[in-house]
C-alpha positions as CSV (number, residue, x, y, z in Angstrom):
1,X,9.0,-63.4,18.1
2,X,7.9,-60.9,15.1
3,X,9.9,-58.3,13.6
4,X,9.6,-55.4,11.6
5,X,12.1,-55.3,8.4
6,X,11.2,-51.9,7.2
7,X,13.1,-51.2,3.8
8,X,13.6,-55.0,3.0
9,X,13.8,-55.9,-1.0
10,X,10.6,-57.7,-1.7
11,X,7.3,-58.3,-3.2
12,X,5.4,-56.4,-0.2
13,X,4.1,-53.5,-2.2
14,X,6.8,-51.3,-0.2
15,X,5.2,-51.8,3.2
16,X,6.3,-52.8,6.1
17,X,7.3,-57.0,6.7
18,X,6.1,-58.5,9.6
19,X,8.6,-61.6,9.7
20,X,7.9,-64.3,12.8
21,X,10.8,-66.2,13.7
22,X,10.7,-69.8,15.0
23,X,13.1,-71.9,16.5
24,X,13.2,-75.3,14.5
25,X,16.1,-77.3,15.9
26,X,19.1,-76.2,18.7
27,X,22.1,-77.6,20.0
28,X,23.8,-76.0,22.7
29,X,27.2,-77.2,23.8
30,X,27.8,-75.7,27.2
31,X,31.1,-76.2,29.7
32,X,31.6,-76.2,33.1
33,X,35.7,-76.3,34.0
34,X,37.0,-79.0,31.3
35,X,34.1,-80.6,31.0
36,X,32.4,-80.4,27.7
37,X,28.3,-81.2,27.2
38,X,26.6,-80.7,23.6
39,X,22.8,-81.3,23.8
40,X,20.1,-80.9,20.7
41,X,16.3,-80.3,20.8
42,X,13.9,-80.2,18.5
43,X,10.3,-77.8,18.4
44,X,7.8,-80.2,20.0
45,X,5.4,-79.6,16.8
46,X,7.7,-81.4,14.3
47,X,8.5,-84.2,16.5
48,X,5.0,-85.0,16.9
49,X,4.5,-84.3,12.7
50,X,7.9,-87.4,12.8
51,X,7.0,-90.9,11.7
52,X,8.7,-92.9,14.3
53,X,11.5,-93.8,11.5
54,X,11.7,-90.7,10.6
55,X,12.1,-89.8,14.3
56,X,14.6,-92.1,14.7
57,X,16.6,-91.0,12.0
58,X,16.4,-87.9,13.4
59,X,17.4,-88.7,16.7
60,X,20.7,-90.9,14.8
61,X,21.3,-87.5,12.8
62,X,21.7,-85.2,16.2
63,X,23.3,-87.6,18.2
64,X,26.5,-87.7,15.4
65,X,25.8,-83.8,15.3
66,X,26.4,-82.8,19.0
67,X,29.3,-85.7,19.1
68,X,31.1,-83.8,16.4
69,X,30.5,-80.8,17.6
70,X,31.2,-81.1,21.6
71,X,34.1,-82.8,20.1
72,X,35.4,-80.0,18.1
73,X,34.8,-77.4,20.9
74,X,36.3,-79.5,23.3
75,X,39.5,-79.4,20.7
76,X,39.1,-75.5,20.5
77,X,39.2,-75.3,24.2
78,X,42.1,-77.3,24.5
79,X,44.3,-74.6,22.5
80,X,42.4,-71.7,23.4
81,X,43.6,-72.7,27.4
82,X,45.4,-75.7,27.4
83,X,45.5,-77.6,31.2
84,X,48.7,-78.6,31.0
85,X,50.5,-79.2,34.6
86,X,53.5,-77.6,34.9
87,X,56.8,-78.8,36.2
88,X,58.2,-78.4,39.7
């Protein structure tokens, strides 16, 4: 995806910035009642430009990553609208 920037501070002579945006890494944490998912991806170029270590320690990295952070938007859910059974 490209955008203009018209009017951005820079070194471009006062014309126009075409800026291209690429998506590098995501992790998406996604619910569906109280269950909580986080999943990761990476762009297909830089896995492929990985040494199988380094992959590896990628693949380490984002596992703790979307652990963490499913686990903290779990928590947030859990105050935001608690599931607590009431009493009869």
């Amino acid at each position: 995806m490209a955008t203009q920037n018209p009017g951005q501070p820079g070194g471009d002579g006062g014309q126009d910035v075409t800026v291209t945006e690429v998506e590098l890494l995501r992790v998406m944490v996604s619910r569906q009642g109280t269950q909580v998912s986080a999943q990761w991806a990476i762009h297909p170029q830089i896995k492929r430009d990985l040494l199988p270590e380094e992959w590896k320690k990628v693949a380490d990295l984002m596992a703790r990553v979307t652990a963490l952070v499913g686990k903290r938007f779990a928590q947030v859910l859990d105050q935001t609208e608690p599931d607590r059974p009431g009493t009869a």
